[in-house]
DOLO-57580 format. One record per atom (N, C-alpha, C): z, x, y. Coordinates in steps of 0.001 Angstrom, whole numbers, plus 500000, padded with zeros to 6 digits. Atoms other than C-alpha are relative to their C-alpha. Example, Ala and Ser with C-alpha at 12.3 -4.5 7.8 and 13.67 -1.06 7.14 Angstrom:
REM residues 2
500000500890498810;507800512300495500;500000500900501200;499940499180498810;507140513670498940;500730499230501090;
REM end
This chain:
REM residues 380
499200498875500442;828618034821253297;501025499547498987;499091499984500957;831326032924251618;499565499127498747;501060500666501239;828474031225249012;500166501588499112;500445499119501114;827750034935247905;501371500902499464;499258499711500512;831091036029247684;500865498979498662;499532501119501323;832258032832245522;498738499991498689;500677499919501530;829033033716242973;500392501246499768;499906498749500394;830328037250243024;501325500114499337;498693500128500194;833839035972242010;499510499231498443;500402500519501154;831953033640239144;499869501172499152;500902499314501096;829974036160237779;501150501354499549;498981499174500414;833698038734237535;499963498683498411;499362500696500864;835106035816235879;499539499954498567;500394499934500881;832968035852233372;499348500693499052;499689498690500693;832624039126232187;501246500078499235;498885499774500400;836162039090231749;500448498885498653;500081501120500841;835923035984229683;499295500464498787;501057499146500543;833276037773227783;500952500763498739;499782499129500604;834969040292227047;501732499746498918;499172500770500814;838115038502225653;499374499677498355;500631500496501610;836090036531223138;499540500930499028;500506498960501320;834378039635221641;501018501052499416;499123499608500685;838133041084220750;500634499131498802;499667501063500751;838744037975218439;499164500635498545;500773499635500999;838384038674214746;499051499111499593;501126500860500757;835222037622212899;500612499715498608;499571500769501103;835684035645210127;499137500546498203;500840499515501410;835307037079206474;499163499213499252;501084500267500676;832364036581204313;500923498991498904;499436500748501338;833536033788201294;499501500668498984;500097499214501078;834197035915198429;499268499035498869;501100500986501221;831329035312195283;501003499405499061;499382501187500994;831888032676192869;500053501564498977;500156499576501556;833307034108189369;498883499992498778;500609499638501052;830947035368186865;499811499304499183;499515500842501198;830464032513184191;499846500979498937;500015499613501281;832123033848181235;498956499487498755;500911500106500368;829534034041178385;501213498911498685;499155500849500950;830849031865174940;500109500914499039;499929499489501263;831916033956172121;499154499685499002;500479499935501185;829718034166169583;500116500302498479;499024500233501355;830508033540166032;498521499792499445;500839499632501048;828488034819163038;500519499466498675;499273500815501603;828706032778159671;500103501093499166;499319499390501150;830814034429157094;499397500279499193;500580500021501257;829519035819153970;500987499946499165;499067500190500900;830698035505150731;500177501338499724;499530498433500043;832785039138149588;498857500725499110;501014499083500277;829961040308147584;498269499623500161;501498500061499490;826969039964150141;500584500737501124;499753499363498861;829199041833152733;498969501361500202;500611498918500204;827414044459154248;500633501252500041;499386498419500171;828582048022153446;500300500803501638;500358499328498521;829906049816156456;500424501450499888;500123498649500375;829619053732156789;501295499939500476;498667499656499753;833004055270156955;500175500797501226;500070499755499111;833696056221160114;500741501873500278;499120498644499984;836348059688158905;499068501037499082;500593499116500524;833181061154157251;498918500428501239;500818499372498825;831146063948159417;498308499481499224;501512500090500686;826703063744158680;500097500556499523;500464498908501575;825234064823155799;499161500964500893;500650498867499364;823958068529156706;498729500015498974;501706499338501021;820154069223155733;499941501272499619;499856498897500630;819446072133153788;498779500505500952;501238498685499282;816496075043155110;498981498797499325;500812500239500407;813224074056154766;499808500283498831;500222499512501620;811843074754150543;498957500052500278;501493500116500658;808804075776148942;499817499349499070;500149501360500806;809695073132146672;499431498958500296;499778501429499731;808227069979147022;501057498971499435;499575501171500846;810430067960144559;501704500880500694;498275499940499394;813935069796146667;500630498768500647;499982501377498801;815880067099148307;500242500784501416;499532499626497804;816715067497152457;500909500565499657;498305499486500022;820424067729151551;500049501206499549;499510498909501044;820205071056149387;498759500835500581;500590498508499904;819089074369149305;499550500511498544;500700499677501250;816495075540146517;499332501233500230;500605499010500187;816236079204146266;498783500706499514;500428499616501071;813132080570145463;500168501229499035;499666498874500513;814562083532143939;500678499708498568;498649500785501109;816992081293141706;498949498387499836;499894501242500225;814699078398140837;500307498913499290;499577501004500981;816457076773138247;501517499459500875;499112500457499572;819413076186140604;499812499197501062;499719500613498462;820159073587143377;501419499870500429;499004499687499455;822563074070145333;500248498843501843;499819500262499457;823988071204147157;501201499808500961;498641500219499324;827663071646148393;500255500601501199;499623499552498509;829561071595151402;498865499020500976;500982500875499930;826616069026152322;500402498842500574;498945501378499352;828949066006153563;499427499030499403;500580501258500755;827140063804150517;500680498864499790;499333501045500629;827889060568150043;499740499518498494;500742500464501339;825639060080146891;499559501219499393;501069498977500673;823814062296144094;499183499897500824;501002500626500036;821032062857145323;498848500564498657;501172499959501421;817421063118142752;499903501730499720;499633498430500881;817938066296140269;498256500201499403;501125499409501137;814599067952139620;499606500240498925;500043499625501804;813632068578136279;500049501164499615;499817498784500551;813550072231136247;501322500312500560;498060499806499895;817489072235137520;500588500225499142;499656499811501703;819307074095134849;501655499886500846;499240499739499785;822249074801137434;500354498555501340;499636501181498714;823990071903139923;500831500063500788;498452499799499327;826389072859142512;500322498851501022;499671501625498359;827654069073144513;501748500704500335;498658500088499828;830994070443144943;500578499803501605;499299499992498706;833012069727148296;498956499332500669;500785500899499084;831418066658149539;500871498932499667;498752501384499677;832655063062149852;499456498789498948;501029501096501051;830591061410146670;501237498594499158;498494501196500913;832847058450145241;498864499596498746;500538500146500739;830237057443142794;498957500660499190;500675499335499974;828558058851140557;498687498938498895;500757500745500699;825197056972138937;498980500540499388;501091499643500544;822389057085136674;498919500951500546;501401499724499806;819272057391138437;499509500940500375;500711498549499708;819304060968140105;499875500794499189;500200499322501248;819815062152136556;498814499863498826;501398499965501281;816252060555135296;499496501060499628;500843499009500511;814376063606135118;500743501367499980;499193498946500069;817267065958134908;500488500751498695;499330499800501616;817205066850131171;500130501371499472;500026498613499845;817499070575131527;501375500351500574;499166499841499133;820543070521133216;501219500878499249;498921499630501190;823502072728131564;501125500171500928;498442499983499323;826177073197134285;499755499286501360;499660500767499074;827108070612136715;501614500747500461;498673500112498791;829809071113139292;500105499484501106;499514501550499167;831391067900141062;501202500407500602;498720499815499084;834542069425142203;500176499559501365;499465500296498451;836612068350145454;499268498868500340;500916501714499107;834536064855145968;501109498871500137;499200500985500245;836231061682145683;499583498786498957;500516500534501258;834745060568142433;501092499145498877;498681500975500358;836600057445141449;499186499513498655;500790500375500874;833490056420138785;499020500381499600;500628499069500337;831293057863136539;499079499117499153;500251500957500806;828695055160135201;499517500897498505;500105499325501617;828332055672131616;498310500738499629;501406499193500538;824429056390131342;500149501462500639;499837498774499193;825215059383133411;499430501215498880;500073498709501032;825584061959130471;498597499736498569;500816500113500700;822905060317128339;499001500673500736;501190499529499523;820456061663130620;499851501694499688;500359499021500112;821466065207130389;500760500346498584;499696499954501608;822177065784126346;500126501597499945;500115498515500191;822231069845126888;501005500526500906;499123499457499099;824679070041129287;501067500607499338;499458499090500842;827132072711128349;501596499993501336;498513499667499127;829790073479131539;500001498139501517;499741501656499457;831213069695133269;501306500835500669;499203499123499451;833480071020136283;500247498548500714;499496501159498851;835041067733138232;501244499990500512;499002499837499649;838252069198138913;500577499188501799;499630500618498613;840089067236142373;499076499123500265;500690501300499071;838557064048142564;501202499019499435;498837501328500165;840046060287141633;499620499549499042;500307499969501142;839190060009138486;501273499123499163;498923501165501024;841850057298136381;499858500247498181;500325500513501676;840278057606133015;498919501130499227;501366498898499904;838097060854131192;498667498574499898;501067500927499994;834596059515131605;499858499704498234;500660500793501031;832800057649128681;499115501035499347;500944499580500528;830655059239126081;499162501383500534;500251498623499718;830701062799127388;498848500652498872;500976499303500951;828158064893125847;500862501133498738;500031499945501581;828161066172122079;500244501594500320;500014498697500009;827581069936123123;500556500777501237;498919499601499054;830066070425125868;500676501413499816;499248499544500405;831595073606125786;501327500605501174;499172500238499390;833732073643128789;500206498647501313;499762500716499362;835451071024130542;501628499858500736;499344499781498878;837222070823133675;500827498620500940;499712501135499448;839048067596134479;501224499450501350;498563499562498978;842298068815136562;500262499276501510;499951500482498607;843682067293139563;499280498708500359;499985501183499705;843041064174139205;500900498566499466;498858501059500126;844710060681138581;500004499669498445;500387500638501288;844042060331134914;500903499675498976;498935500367500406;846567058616133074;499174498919498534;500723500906500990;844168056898130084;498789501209499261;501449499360500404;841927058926127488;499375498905499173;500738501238501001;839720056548125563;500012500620498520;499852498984501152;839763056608122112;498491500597499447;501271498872500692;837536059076120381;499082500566501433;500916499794499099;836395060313124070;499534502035499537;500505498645499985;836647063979122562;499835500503498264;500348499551501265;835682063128119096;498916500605499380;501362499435500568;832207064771118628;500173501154500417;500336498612499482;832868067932120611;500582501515499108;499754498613500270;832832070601118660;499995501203500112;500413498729499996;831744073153120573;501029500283501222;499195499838498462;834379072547123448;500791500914499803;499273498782500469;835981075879123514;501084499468501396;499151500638498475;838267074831127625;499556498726499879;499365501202499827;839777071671127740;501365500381501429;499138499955499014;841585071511131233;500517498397500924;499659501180499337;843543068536131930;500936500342501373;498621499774499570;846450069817133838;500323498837501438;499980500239498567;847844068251137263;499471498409500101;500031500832499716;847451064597136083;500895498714499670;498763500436500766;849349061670134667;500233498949498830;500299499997501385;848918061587131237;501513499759499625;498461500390500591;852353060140129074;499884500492498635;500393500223500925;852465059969125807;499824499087499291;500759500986500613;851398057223124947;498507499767500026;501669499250499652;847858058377126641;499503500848499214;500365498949500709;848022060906124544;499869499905498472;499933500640500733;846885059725121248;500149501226498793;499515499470500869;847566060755117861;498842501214499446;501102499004500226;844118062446117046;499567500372501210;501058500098498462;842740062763120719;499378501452499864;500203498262499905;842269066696120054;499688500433498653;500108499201501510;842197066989116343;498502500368499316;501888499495500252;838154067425115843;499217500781500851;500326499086499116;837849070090118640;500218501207499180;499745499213500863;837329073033115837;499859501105501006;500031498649499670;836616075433118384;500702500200501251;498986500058498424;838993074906121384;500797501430500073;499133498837499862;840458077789122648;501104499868500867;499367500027498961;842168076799125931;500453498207500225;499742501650500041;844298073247126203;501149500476500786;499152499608499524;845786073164129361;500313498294500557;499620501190499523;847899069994129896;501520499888501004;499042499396499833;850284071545131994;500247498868501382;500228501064497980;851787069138135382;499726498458499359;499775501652500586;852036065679133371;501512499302499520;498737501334500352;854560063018132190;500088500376498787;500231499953501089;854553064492128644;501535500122499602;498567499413500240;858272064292126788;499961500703498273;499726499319501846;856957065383123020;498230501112500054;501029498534500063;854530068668122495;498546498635499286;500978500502500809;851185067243121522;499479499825499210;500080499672501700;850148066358117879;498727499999499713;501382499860500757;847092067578116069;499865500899500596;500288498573499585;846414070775117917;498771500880499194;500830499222500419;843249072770116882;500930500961499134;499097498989499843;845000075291114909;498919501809500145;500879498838499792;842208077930115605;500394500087501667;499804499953498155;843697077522119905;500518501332499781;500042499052499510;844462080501121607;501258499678500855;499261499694498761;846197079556124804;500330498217500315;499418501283499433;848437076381125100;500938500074501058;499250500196498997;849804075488128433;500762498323500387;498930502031499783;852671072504128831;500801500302501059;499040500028498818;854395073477132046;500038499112500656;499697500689499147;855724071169134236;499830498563499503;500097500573500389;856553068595131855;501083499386499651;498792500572500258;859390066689130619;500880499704498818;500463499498501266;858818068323127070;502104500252499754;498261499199500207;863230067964125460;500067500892498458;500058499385501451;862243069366121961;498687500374499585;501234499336501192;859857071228119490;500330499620498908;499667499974501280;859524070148115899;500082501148499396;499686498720501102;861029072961113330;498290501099499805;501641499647500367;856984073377112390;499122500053500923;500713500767499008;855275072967115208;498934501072500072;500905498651499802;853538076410115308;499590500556499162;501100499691501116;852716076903111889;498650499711499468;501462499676499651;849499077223110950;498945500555500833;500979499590499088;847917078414113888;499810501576500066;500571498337500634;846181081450113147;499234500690501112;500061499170498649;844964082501116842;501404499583501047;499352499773499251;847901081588118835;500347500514500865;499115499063498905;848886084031121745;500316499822500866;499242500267498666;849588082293124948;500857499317499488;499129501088500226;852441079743124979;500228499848501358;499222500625499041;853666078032128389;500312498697499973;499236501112499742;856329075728128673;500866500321500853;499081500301498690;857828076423131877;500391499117500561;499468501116499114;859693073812134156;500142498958499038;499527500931501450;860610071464130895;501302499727499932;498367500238499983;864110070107129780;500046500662498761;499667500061501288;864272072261126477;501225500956500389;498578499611499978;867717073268125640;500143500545498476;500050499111501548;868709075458122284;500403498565499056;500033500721500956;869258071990120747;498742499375499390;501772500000500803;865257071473120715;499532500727499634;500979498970499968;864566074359120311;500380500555498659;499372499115501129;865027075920116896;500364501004499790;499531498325499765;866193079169116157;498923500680500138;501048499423500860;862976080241114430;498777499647500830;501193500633499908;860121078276116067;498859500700500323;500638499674499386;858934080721117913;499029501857499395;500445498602500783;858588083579115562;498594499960498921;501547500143500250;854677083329115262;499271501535499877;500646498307499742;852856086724114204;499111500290501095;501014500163499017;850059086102116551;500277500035501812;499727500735498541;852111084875119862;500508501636500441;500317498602499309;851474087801122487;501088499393501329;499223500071498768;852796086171125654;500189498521499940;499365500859500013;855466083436125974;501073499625501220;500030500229499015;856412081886128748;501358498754500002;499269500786499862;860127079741128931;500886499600501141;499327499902498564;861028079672132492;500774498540500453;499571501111498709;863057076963134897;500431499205498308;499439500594501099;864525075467131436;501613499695499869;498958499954500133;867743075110129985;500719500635498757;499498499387501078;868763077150127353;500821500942500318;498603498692499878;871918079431126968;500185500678499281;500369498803500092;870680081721124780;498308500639499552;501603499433499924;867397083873123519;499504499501498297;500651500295501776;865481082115120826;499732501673499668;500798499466500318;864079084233118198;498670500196499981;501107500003499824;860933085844118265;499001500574499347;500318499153501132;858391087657116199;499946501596500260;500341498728499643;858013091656116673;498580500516500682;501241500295499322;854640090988117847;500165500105501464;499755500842498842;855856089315121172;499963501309500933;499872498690498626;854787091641124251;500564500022501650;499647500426498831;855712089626126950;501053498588499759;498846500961500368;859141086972127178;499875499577501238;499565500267498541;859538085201130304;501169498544499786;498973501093500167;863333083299129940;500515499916501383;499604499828498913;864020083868133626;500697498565500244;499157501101498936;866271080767135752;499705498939498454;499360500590501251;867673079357132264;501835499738500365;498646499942499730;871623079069131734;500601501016499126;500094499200501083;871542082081129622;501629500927500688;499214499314499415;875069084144129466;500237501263499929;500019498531501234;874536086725126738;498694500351499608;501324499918500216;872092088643125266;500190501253499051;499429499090500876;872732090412122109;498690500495498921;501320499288500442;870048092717120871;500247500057498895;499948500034501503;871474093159117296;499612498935499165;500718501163500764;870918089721116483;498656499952500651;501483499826500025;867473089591118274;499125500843499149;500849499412500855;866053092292116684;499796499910498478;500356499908501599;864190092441113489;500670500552499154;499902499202501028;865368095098112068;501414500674500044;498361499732499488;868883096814111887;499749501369500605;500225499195498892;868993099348114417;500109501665499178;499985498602500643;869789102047111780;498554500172499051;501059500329500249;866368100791110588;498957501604500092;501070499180499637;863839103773109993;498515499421500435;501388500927499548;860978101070110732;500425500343502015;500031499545498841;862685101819114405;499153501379500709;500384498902499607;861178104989114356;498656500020499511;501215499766500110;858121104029112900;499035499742501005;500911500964498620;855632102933115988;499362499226499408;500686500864499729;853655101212114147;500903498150499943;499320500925500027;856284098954113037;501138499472500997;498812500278498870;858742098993116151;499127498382500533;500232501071499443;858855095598117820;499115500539501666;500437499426499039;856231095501121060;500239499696500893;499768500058499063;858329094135123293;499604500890501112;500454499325499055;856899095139126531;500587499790501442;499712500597498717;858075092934129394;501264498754499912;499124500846500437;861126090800129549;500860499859501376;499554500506498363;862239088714132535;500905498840499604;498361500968500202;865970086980132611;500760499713501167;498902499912498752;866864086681136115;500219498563500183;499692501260500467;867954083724137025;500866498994499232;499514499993500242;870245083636134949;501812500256500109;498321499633499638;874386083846134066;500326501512499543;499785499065500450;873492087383133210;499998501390501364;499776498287498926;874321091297135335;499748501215499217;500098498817500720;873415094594134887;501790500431499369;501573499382500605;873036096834133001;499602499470498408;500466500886501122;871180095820130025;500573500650499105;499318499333501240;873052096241126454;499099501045499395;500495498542500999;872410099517124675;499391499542499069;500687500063501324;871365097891121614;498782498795500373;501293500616499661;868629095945123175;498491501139500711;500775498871499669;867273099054124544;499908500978498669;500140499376501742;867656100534120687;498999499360499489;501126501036500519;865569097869119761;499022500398500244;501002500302499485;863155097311122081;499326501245500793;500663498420499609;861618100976122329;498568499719501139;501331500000499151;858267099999124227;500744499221501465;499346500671498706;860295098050126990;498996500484501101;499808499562499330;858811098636130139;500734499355501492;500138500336499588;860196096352132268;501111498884499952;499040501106500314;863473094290132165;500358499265501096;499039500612499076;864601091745135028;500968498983499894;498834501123500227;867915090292135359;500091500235500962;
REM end
């Protein structure tokens, strides 16, 4: 009896023993070895012109155009058949020309991201008469470019990056569009063959005068429109077509006019020289008294009183000047007891006349309203 109670006392004991040991923590796994780092790899250098080109990362894809019934359309563009002398690639996200069909008379690349522009999409493009490049970022224009298309007539590249007019523009140009860009260099003789260039639009770049050469304009017999308005210019430009129409010099740094400066010109009728430094000591008394000049334009200036003008003149704009007076007896032509006042055909045609801005207050002098019978329209 007391054998089976002393194995019945073992076999407690060792349960309890048991059960001890299996509250003891187990021992964690040995965390894995580290990863062998790999060795940097190092690619031999090239020299700077074998680098390879890398796409710009702030331009979106080029968009494909519709399917064509063209074969010779590119992807990028859209070739109407209704219109097939036109292609129409803008808005396209181009980086390059791409290849100009041969029956393309019309080219629209405008508003894409082209920085160059080269030969080779212009091989078989000899039909071509109006290109438009606007809004790209056209920093170069290789010179064979325009040899290819010899008929081209309207050149539109307004807002790109342009430094310099291109090279050897074509012979039968008759408008050109260069505006808004950086161009501070014309080459010489770049606009000596064009005679048929009726628009010339530089404006909005930064042209001096010393860029501005002594003939650069004088063999343009048929120019109508020379707008160099938004440059570094401090003297009016010399040689002038005198067959122009419509000269614009605003926003320039223009302090005088020579005595002569406007004689000869036998179409004349725009004039702007707004935002300028001229003051009645550049300005002559007389300069402006041109039979031809319709609308004249002297705003944001400095003058303190009203040049003369011709009886012609339908529109004045002297507005935000330092003007104090304004004495119609001496302006006008004619003396107010004048029966030419009463003639219409001979009354002056002042029409429009804007002075605000000025050191002047109502109401306007009586004898400017004697004068200026057609008035409709005075602001001070």
């Amino acid at each position: 009896m007391k054998a089976a109670v002393g194995l019945y006392s073992a076999l407690v004991l060792c349960l309890l023993m048991g059960a001890v040991f299996s509250q003891r923590p187990r021992p964690k796994k040995p965390p894995k070895p580290p990863k062998a780092t790999k060795r940097p790899s190092f690619k031999p250098s090239l020299p700077p012109d074998e680098l390879e080109p890398q796409e710009p990362t702030d331009f979106p894809p080029p968009i494909l155009g519709p399917p064509s019934m063209f074969l010779d359309c590119p992807r990028e563009c859209f070739c109407p058949p209704s219109f097939p002398n036109a292609l129409y690639c803008e808005n396209r996200n181009l980086r390059t020309v791409p290849v100009i069909p041969s029956r393309v008379h019309y080219l629209y690349l405008q508003n894409n991201y082209i920085s160059v522009v080269t030969a080779e999409p212009f091989n078989n493009a000899t039909e071509l008469r109006w290109v438009n490049m606007a809004n790209n970022r056209i920093r170069k224009v290789d010179k064979q470019v325009f040899e290819k298309v010899p008929g081209l007539l309207f050149l539109y590249m307004e807002r790109n990056q342009l430094k310099e007019v291109p090279d050897d523009l074509p012979a039968g140009l008759e408008q050109l569009i260069l505006s808004h860009n950086q161009i501070s260099k014309i080459p010489s003789g770049a606009f000596g063959k064009m005679e048929h260039l009726a628009l010339l639009d530089l404006h909005h770049n930064k042209l001096s005068d010393s860029d501005v050469g002594k003939n650069t304009f004088k063999d343009m017999k048929n120019l109508v429109q020379l707008n160099l308005a938004h440059n570094i210019l401090k003297k009016m430009p010399a040689n002038i077509p005198n067959g122009i129409t419509q000269l614009f010099l605003d926003r320039n740094n223009i302090e005088d006019i020579p005595k002569d400066y406007f004689q000869g010109f036998s179409n004349l009728a725009f004039v702007r020289l707004n935002y300028n430094q001229l003051s009645d000591k550049g300005v002559p008394k007389a300069v402006f008294n041109v039979s031809t000049l319709l609308d004249l334009h002297l705003a944001h200036n400095q003058l303190t009183s009203v040049p003369l003008f011709n009886p012609q003149l339908e529109q004045l704009h002297l507005n935000h000047n330092s003007i104090e007076s304004i004495n119609g007896t001496q302006l006008c032509p004619f003396s107010l007891s004048s029966e030419s006042l009463t003639d219409e055909a001979l009354m002056p045609r002042l029409r429009y006349l804007r002075l605000d801005g000025n050191h002047l207050s109502p109401p306007v002098p009586l004898d400017v309203i004697m004068c200026f019978r057609h008035l409709k329209s005075i602001v001070i």
